[in-house]
GULUMVEX-600515 format. One line per field, with one value per residue (C-alpha): residue in one letter; x, y, z. Coordinates in Angstrom, 3 decimals, padded with zeros to 6 digits, m for minus. Example, Ala and Ser with C-alpha at 12.3 -4.5 7.8 and 13.67 -1.06 7.14 Angstrom:
<nodes>
resn [a; s];
xx [012.300; 013.670];
yy [m004.500; m001.060];
zz [007.800; 007.140];
</nodes>
This chain:
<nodes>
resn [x; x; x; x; x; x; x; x; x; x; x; x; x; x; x; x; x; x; x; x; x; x; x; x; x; x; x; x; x; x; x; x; x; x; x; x; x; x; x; x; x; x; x; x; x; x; x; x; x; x; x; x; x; x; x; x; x; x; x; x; x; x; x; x; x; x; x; x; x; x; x; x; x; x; x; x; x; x; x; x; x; x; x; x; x; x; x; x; x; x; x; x; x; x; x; x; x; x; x; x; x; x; x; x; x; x; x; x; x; x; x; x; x];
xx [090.793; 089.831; 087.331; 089.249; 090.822; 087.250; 085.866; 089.213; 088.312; 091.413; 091.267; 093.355; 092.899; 093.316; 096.664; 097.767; 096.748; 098.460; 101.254; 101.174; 101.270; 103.890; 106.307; 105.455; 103.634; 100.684; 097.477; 099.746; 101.638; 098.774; 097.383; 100.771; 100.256; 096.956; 097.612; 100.963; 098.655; 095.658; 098.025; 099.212; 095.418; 094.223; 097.518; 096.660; 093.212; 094.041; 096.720; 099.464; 101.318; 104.047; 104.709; 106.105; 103.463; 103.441; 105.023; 106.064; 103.768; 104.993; 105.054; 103.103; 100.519; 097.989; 098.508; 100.129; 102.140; 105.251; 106.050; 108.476; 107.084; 109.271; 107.824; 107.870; 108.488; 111.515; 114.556; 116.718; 117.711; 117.025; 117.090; 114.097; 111.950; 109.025; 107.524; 103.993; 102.249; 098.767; 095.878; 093.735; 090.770; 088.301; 089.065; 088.561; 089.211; 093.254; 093.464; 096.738; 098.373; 101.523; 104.446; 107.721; 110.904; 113.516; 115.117; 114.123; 115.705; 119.111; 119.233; 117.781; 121.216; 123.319; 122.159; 122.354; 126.038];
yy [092.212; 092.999; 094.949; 098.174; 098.291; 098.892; 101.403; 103.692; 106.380; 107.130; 109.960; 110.712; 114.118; 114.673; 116.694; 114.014; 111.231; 113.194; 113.699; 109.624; 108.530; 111.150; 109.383; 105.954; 104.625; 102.180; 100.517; 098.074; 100.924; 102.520; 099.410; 098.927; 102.476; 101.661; 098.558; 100.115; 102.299; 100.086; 097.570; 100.302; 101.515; 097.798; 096.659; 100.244; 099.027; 095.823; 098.108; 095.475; 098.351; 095.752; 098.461; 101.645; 104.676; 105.757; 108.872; 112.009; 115.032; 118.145; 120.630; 123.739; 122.193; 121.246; 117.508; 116.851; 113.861; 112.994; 109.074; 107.873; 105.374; 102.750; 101.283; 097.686; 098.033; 100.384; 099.050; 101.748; 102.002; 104.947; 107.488; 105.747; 106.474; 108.918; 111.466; 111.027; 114.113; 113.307; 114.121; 112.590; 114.399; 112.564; 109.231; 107.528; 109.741; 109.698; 112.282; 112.543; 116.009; 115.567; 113.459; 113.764; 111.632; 111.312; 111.836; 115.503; 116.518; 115.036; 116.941; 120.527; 120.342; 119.310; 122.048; 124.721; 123.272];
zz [094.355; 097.961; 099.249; 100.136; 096.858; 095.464; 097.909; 097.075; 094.498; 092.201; 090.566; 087.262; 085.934; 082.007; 082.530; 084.849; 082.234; 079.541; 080.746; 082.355; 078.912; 077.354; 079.991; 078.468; 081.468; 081.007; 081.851; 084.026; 086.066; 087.160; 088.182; 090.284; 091.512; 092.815; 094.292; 096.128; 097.587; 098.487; 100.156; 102.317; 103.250; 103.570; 106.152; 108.088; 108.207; 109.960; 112.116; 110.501; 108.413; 106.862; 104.126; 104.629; 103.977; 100.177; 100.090; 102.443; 102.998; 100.889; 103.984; 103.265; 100.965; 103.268; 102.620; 099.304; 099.142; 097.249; 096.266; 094.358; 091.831; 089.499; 086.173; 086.406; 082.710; 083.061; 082.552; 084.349; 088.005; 090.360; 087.322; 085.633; 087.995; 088.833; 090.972; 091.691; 093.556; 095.213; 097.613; 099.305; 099.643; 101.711; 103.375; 100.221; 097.051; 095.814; 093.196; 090.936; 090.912; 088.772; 087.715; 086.479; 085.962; 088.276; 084.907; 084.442; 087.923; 086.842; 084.010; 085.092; 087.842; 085.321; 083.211; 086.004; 087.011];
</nodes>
């Protein structure tokens, strides 16, 4: 584990975890999620940047950031995937807003249609 993945603070509040676990994600995908994003920090560090930044800033939130985020576990395509809403509050400290499945917006249009 390298240096800068310990200094990062990831923060998983009890909604967040609830609902983490009600979508069948793991131990191992948060691990994944964390090391997607400490890869990033740690290349940006170095000013190499071989991986494209996590996620797109929500505009109008101040900062929140959107990511899409794939279970290596998941045994679906595009559809099986998630939405991962975070902040980063101070240089160091991630914290986990929400997350839903790629699955749920399929189905709310479909409904609507």
């Amino acid at each position: 584990m390298n240096q800068i993945y310990k200094e990062l603070l990831f923060i998983f509040p009890k909604p967040f975890d609830r609902k983490w676990r009600k979508l069948g994600l793991g131990y191992d995908d948060k691990e994944n999620l964390k090391r997607l994003i400490s890869e990033y920090v740690r290349y940006a560090v170095e000013d190499q940047r071989p991986f494209k930044f996590p996620g797109d800033i929500i505009l109008g939130t101040g900062g929140a950031i959107k990511m899409r985020f794939d279970s290596e576990h998941s045994d679906q395509e595009k559809s099986g995937s998630y939405r991962i809403i975070y902040f980063v509050m101070v240089e160091n400290e991630i914290r986990f807003l929400k997350i839903y499945g790629e699955f749920t917006i399929e189905m709310q249009h479909k409904v609507k249609k």
